[in-house]
Every structure is written in C-alpha cells, then in structure tokens.
C-alpha positions as CSV (number, residue, x, y, z in Angstrom):
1,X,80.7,56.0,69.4
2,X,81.9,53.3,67.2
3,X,85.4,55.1,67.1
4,X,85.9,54.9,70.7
5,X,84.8,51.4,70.9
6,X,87.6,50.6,68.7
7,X,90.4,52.9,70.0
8,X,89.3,51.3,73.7
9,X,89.3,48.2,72.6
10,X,92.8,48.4,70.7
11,X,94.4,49.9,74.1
12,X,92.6,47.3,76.1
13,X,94.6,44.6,73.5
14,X,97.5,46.3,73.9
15,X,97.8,46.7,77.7
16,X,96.7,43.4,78.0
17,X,99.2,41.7,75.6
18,X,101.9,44.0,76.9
19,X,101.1,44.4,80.6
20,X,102.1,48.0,80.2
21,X,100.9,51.5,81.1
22,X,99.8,54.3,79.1
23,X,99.8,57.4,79.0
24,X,96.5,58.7,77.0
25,X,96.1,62.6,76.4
26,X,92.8,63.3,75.0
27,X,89.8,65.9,75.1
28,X,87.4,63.3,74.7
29,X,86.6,62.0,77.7
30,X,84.2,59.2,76.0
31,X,87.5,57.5,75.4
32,X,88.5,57.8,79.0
33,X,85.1,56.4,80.3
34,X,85.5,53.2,77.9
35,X,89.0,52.2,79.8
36,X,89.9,51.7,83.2
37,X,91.8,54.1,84.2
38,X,93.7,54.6,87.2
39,X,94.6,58.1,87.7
40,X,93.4,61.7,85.5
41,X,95.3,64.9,85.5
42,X,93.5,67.8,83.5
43,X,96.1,70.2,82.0
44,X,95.0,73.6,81.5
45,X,97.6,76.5,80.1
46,X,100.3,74.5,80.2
47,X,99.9,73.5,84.0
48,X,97.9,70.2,85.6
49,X,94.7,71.9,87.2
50,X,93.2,69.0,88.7
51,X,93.9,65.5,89.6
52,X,92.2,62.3,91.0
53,X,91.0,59.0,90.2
54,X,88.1,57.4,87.8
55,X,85.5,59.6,90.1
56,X,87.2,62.6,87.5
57,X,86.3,60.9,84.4
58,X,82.8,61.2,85.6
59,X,82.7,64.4,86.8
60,X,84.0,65.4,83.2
61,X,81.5,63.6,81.4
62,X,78.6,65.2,83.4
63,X,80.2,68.5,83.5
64,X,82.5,69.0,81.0
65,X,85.9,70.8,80.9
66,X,85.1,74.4,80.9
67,X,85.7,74.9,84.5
68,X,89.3,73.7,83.9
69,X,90.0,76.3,81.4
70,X,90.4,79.4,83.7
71,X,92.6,77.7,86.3
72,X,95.8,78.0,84.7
C-alpha cells in the first residue's frame, strides 16, 4: 500500500504542478482508487470492454476484472 501512496502522490504533484492530464494504464486498480479520476476504460483483447466514470473504479475494486476478460 505504501507503493501506491507514493506513485498517487507523485501523479497528484505532477498534475498539480503541470495542470495536465494523464493517461494511466494499470491492473491495479488500488492506484486508480488513490486518484481522482475522471473517466475508466477497461481494455480486454485488444479492444475497450467497458467505460464510465469513478463509479468503475469501485465496481473493480469490489469485483475485480475477471468479468472483463471474456468480452473481447
């Protein structure tokens, strides 16, 4: 958890220093709950499977990702 602090907090800096956007690609979606974050696409097989706002992030973290994986 203490690595996800940090890498939040560094994007946080960043973002706030730069007033800039991000794209962030991950599979941890601890990372994703730590930021604000405006809009989530999942990718599955090469295609985006799902998209929506922060209300993703917490359907991921309370469900996970493996009913993503056989959408593609």
């Amino acid at each position: 958890m203490d690595a996800v602090r940090t890498v939040s907090k560094g994007i946080e800096a960043f973002q706030a220093d730069k007033s800039a956007s991000l794209l962030i690609i991950t599979h941890n979606a601890a990372i994703l709950s730590a930021l604000k974050v405006d809009a989530v696409h999942i990718l599955a097989g090469g295609k985006i499977v799902a998209e929506g706002g922060p209300e993703l992030v917490d359907k991921i973290t309370k469900e996970g990702f493996a009913a993503y994986e056989g959408e593609a």
